[in-house]
Structures are given as structure tokens and as C-alpha cells.
N, C-alpha and C positions, 0 to 999 in steps of 0.2 A: 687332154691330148698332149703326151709327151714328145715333142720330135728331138732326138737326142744326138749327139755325135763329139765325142770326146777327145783324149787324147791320143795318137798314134800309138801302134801297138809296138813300134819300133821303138819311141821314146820311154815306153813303159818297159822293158827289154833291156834298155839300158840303163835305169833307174834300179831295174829290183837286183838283186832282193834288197837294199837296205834303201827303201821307199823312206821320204818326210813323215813323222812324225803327221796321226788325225786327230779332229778335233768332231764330235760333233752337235749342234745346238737339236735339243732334241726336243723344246718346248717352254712352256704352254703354250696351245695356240691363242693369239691376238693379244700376246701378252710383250709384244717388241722382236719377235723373234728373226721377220722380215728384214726390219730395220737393221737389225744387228749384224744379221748373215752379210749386208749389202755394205757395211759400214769396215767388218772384216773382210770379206771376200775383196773389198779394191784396196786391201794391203796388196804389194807387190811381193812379197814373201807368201803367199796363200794361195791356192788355188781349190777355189769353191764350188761345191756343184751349181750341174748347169742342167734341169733348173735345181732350184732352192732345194725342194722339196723332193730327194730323188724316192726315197722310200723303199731302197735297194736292200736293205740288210730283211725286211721282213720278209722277201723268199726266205726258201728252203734250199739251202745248198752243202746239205752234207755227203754229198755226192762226187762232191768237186774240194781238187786242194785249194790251200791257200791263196798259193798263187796266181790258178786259174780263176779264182774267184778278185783275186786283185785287178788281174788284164781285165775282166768282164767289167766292172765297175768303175775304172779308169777309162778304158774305153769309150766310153757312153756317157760318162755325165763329170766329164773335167777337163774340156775343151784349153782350157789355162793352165795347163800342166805343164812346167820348164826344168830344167836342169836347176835354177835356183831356186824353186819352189823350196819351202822347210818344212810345210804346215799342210795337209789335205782338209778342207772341210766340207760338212755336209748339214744343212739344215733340214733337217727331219723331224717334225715333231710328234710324229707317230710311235717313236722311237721309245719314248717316254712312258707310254701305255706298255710296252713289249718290252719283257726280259728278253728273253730268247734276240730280240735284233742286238740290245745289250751285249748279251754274251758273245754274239757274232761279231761285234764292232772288235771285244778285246781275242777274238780269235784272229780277226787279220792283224790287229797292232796291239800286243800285250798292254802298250803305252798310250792308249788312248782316251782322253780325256772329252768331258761331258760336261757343254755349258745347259743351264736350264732356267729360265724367265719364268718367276711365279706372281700372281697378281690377284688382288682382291677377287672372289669369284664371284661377286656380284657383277660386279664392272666385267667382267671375262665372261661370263655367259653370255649375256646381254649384248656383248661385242660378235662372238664365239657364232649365237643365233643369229645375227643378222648376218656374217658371213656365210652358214650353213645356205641361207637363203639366197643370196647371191650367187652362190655356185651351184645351185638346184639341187643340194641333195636333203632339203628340208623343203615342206611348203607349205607348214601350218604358221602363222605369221605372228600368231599371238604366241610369249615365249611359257605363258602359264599353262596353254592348254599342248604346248608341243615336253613342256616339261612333265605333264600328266599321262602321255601317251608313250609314257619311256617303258613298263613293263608288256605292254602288248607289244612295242616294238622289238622288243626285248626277244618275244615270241615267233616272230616272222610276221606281225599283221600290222598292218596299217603305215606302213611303209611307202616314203613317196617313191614312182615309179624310176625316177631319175636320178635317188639314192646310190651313188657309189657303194659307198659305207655305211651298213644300218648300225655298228658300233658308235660310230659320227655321233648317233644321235642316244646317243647315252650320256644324256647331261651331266648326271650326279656322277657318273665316273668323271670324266673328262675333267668336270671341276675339283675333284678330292686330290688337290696336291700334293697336301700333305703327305697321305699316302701312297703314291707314285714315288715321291724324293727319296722316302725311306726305302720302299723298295729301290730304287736305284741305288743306293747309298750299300743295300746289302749286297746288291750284285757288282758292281763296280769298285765297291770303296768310296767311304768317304771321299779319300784325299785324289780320288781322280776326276772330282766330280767341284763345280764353283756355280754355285744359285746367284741369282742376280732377281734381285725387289724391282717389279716393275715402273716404282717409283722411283727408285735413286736411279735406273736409265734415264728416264725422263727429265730428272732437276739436273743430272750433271753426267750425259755420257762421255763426255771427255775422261773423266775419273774413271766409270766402268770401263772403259773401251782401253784405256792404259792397265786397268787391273786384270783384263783378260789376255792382251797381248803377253803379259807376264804370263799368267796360267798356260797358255798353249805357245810359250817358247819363242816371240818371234819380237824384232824390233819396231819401237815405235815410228810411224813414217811421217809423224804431225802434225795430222790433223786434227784438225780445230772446227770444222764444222760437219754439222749433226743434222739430217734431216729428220720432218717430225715422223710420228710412227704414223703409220696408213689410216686411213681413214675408212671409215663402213662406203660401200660402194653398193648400186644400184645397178640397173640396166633399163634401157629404152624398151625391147623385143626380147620377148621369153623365148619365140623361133631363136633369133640369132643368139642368144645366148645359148640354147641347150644346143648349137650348130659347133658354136667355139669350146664350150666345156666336154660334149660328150657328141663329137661327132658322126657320122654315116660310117658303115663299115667300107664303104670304097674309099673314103679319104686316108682310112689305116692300110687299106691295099696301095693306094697311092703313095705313099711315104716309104712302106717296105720294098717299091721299085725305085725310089727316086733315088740321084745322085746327090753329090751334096751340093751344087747349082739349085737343084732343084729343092732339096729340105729348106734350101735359105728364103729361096724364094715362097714356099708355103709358111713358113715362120714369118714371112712379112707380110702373104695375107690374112693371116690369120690373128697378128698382132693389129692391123688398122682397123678387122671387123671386132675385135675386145675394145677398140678406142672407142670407136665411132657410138658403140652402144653401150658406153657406158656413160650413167648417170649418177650426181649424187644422192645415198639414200639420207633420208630422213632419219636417226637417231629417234627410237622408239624406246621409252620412257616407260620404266616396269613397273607394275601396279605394286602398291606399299603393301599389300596382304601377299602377294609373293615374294617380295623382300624377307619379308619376317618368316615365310618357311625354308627361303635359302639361308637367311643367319642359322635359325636353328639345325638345320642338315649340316651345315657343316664348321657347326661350334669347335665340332672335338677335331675333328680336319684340321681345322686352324693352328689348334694349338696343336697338333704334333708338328705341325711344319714351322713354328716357334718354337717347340725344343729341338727340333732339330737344328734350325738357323743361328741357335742362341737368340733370337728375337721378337720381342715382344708383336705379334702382329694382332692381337687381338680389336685394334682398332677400326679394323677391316669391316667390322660385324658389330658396328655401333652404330646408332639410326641417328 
């Protein structure tokens, strides 16, 4: 459930056309991406979607000009948009799968740049599926038998009912980096585009987080501290969960009447019933004969997204 409400259409009116320069993180999922968006988004030069995850560009808006496509998306998901803003961001990591939102991104800003977080796809699965599972749009628990049911899902069958996205559950894509980057690299360019090793976030984001402030144009405001990346999450009630993830259709009726008194107020019950019921999950521990058919799946994956980085990541896929 997205309750959205952005920035004025008068402020955007006076902003265009020559809007701040965008930025957007477009992936892997549970690969730091969170962390990152929330670490740039409270530069005061930045104004980042709200939420994280707007996943605006994958409409279809060939219908509509630029501009009208600017007000639309400013409006709604960038609440923190000021006259010294320099930088727009949006953390999307769906973005990453889709050329086509790509291509859209450098239709609204020729000049738009593409951060992207890649990371062992073992450890990324294995994180990837227990989040799938938290947010009910998986419900097979074991990651070897939900990784076996990717060609019939593939088909339209066997699909959980509370599935958003049955692409979601297309592992072996999701996890071939390697070849997402390149395709992004063809559609974007190279030089608009900065990969970040989910591991040198981790040992030293002060360094990445100074070397991306460079890449998307903005000054450093000095910070020094780093929270850790999210952890796998659980829930108490499967009810209250699929209540707060994928609610009733009267609470979408209720939101499309409400003022913004009112959205604020349902953004804040709706935020204590995600506290209240959550729990932490358990870290589930992938059996060694599926390890060894993820090394092998995605050997040659690896190594393009090491000659693509210049770097050796071949270590990724050593037992």
C-alpha cells in the first residue's frame, strides 16, 4: 500500500524546466540498496522518493509529454523537494530488470545517472527469499524447492495467491547480474552508470558514500556514521501482515477520499500495525547440494560482471 503525497505542483512550476539533475539506485535487491537510498536521501542537497521504492517509470507513458510526466512524479513521491534541491533520487530496484523504465529515466533527464549494488548471489538469494517471504508474495519456505518451481511459475501455475509479482519469483533471473549490468551499460552507457561491491559498502561506506556524492554531483555534508544494512524480518500474524502489505479495497477507497490530515493519520496506523507485528526471522541456512547448483548457474554470470567491473569476483562461487 502506497499512500503518497509529494511535492506541490506550484513548487514544480517553478522549478521546470530546468529541474536538479536525477540519480536513480536501481539495485539488486538486499544487496544495501535500502541503506544507501536512506544514507543519500538525508543529504540536504537531495530529495528522495517517498517511499524508497516508487517504481514510477515502469508505467507506460508515451502518451503524455515530458513535462506532464515530471509534474506527475514529483507530485506524488518527493515530498522534500525545495528550491535548493540539486539532485532528485529514486530507489527502484525493479528498474534494473527493465530497459524500457531505463530509457524513460534518460527521456525525462538526458543526464541521468545509475547507481547499482551487486553482491554474491548466494548470500542475495538466500536474503532476496526470505524477504519475498515476509512480504507474502512467496510461500514455499524451502529456498531449493521455491527455486525448482521457477518454470511452472514461469507459466502462470503454482503461484502464491498474495503474489504481487510472479516475475519476483524468478530467481535465476533476479540473480544473473552480471547480465542486467551489461545490459544496463548498453542502454544507458557505461559512464552513467557506478556499481558498488556489496562488500566494500559494508567494510567502508564512508568511502562509497563520498565516491557517489561525486558521481551524482552533490557536496559532501560529513557524515560519519553508517547504519547496518536491514536485517531479514518476520512477522507475528499472517492476517495482520497481508492487512498492512496488501490491504481491503475499502482502505484504497478510503485514502482516494482522504485529505492530507487524514493520509497522515492512516500512515501512522498503519506504521504501528508493521511494528507491532513484526518479528525477528530466523536466518535460514541453504542446504550445500543447492549451493553447488547456484555456483554452477551462475559461474559464467560471474565472470561477465568481472569483466565488466574489471574485477576479479570469482571468489563469490568458492565453497
Amino acid at each position: 500500500m502506497k499512500i503518497m503525497q509529494g511535492a506541490s505542483a506550484a513548487l514544480v512550476d517553478e522549478m521546470l524546466p530546468d529541474l536538479p539533475s536525477s540519480f536513480y539506485i536501481i539495485g539488486a535487491p538486499r544487496c544495501g540498496t535500502t541503506a544507501l537510498s536512506k544514507v543519500l536521501g538525508e543529504n540536504p542537497q537531495v530529495s528522495f522518493a517517498k517511499p524508497k521504492e516508487a517504481h514510477f517509470l515502469g508505467d507506460d507513458y508515451t502518451d503524455r509529454s515530458v513535462q506532464e510526466i515530471q509534474h506527475l512524479y514529483l507530485e506524488h513521491f518527493h515530498p522534500n523537494l525545495s528550491l535548493t534541491t540539486r539532485a532528485i533520487g529514486d530507489g527502484s530496484v525493479s528498474y534494473l530488470y527493465s530497459p524500457d523504465a531505463i530509457r524513460q529515466a534518460l527521456r525525462l533527464d538526458p543526464d541521468a545517472r545509475f547507481i547499482v549494488l551487486v553482491r554474491n548471489p548466494l548470500d542475495m538469494l538466500r536474503s532476496y527469499h526470505q524477504r519475498l517471504l515476509f512480504l507474502l508474495d512467496e510461500e514455499v519456505a524451502d529456498f531449493a524447492s521455491a527455486w525448482n518451481l521457477q518454470q511452472e511459475r514461469a507459466a502462470g501455475q503454482k503461484l502464491p495467491d498474495t503474489c504481487r509479482e510472479p516475475r519476483a519469483l524468478q530467481y535465476g533471473n533476479i540473480g544473473s547480474l552480471g547480465r542486467h549490468v551489461e545490459q544496463l551499460f548498453e542502454v544507458a552507457g557505461a559512464d552513467r552508470c557506478e556499481v558498488v561491491v556489496f562488500d566494500d559498502f559494508v567494510k567502508d561506506p564512508r568511502a562509497v558514500y563520498l565516491r557517489l556524492l561525486e558521481f551524482i554531483g552533490i557536496d559532501d555534508d560529513g557524515r560519519s556514521k553508517f547504519n547496518a544494512t536491514r536485517s531479514n524480518a518476520g512477522y507475528k500474524s499472517r492476517w495482520l501482515q497481508q492487512y498492512s502489505m496488501n490491504p481491503p479495497p475499502w482502505v484504497y477507497h478510503l485514502i482516494r477520499i482522504s485529505n492530507a490530515k487524514s493520509l497522515s493519520r492512516l500512515k501512522g496506523i498503519r506504521k504501528r500495525i508493521k511494528k507491532f507485528n513484526r518479528a525477528k526471522a530466523k536466518a535460514q541456512p541453504m542446504d550445500p547440494a543447492m549451493q553447488t547448483v547456484l555456483r554452477d548457474y551462475y559461474r559464467e554470470d560471474v565472470a561477465r560482471l568481472s569483466t565488466l567491473l574489471k574485477r576479479d569476483l570469482s571468489g563469490w562461487l568458492q565453497e
